[in-house]
Backbone bond lengths (Angstrom), bond angles and torsions (degrees), N, CA, C in turn:
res aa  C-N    CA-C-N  psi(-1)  N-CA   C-N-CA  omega(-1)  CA-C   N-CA-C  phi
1 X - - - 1.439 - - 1.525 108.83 -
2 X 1.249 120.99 136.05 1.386 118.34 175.19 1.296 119.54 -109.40
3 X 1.605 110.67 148.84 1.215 121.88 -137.63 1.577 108.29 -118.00
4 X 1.043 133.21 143.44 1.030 127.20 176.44 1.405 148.87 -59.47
5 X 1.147 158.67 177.03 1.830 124.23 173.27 1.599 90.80 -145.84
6 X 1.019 109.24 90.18 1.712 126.48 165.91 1.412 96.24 -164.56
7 X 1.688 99.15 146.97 1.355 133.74 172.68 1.736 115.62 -42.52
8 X 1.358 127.63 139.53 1.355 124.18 -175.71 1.236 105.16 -78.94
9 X 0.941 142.09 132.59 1.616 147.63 -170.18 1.687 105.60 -98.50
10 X 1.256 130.47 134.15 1.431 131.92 173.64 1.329 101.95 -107.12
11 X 1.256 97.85 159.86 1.841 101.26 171.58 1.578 118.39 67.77
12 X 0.920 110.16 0.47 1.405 114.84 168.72 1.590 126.24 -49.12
13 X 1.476 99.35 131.99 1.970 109.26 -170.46 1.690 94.66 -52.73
14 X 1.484 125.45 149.70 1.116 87.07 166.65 1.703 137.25 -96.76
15 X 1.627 81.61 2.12 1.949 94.36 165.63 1.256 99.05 -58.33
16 X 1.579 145.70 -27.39 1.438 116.85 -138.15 1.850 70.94 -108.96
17 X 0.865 116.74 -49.91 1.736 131.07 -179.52 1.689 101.86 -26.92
18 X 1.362 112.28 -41.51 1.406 121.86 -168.90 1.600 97.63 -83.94
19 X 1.370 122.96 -82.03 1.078 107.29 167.55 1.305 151.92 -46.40
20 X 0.855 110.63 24.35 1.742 138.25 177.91 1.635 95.68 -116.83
21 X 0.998 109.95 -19.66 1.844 93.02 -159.69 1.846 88.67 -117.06
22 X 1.347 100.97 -12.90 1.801 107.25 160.70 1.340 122.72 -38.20
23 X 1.583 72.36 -79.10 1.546 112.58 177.65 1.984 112.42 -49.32
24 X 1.350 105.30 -39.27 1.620 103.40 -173.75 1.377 111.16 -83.47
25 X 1.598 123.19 -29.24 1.320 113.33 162.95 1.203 134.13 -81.31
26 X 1.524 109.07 -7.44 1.546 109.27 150.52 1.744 129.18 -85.48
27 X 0.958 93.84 6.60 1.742 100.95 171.13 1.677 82.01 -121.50
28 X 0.546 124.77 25.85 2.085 108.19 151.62 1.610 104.74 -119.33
29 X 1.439 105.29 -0.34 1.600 111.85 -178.27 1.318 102.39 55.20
30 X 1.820 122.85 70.85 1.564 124.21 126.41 1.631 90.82 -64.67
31 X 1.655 79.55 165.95 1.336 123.27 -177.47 1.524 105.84 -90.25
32 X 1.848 116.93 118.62 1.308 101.35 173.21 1.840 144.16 -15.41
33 X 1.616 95.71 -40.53 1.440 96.51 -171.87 1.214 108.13 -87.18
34 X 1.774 124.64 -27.54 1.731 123.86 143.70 1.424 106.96 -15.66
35 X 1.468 119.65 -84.52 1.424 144.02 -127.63 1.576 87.89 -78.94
36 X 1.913 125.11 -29.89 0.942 112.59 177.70 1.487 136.09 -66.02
37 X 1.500 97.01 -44.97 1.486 125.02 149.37 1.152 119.35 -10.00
38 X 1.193 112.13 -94.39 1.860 138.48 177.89 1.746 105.39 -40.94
39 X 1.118 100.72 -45.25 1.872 115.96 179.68 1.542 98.12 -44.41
40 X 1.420 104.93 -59.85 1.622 113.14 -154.15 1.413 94.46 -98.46
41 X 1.066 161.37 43.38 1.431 169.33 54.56 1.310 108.62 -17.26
42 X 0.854 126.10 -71.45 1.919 133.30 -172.97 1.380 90.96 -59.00
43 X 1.312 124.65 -66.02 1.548 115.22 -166.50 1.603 108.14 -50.76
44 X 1.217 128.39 -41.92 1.520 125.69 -169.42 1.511 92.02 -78.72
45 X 1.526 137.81 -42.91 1.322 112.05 179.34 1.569 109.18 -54.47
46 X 1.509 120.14 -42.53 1.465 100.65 -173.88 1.613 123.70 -76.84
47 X 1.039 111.90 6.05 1.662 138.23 166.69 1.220 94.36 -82.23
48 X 1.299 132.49 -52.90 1.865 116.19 -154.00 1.272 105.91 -80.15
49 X 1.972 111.35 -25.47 1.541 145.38 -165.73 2.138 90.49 -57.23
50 X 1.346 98.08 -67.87 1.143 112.67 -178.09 1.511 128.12 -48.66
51 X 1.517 101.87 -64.48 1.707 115.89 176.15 1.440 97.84 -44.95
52 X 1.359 137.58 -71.82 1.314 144.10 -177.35 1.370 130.10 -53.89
53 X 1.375 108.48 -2.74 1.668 116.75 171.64 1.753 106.36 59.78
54 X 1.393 99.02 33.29 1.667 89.52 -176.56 1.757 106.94 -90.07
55 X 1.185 118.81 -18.22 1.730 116.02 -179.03 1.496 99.33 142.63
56 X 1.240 108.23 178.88 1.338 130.46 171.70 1.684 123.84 -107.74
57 X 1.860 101.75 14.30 1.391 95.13 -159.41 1.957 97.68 -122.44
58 X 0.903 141.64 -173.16 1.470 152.35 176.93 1.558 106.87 -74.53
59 X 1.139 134.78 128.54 1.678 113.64 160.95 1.447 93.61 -155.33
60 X 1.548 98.81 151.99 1.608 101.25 148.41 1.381 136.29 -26.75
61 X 1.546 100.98 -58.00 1.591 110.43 -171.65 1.813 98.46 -73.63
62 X 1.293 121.65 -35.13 1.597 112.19 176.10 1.664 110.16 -59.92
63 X 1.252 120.91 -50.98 1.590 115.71 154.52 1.001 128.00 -3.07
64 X 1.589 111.96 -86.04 1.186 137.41 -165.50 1.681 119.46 -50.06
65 X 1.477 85.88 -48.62 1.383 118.69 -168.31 1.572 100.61 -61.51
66 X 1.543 103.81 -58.63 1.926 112.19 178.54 2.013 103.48 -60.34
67 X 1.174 94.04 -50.42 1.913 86.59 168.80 1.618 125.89 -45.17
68 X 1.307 87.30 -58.81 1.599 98.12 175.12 1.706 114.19 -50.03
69 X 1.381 118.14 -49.40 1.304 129.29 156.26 1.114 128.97 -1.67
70 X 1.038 88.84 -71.36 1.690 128.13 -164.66 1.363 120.84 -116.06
71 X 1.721 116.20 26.21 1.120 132.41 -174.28 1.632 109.80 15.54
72 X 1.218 116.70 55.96 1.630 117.54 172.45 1.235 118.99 -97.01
């Protein structure tokens, strides 16, 4: 798999976090219905992000928390 060559960004919104990672699996050429996938996953994490007052940013503990969720 090839990898990208830019700096890891912290703190990232996670709308902008998502669209960045849109954008990168469509230049690795997923397959629309991939790219759809991942879309509507990310969007409900930043839905669960919200309902739960946990932040607007990426974390471990937001992970866990959306796993646990969603017993995944």
């Amino acid at each position: 798999m090839e990898q990208a060559n830019f700096p890891i960004s912290r703190n990232l919104p996670l709308e902008r976090l998502v669209t960045d990672a849109l954008g990168e699996i469509e230049r690795l050429g997923y397959s629309r219905r991939s790219r759809n996938r991942y879309r509507a996953i990310w969007e409900h994490l930043i839905e669960f992000s919200d309902r739960r007052d946990l932040g607007d940013e990426f974390s471990g503990d937001l992970a866990v928390r959306f796993l646990e969720e969603y017993r995944v």
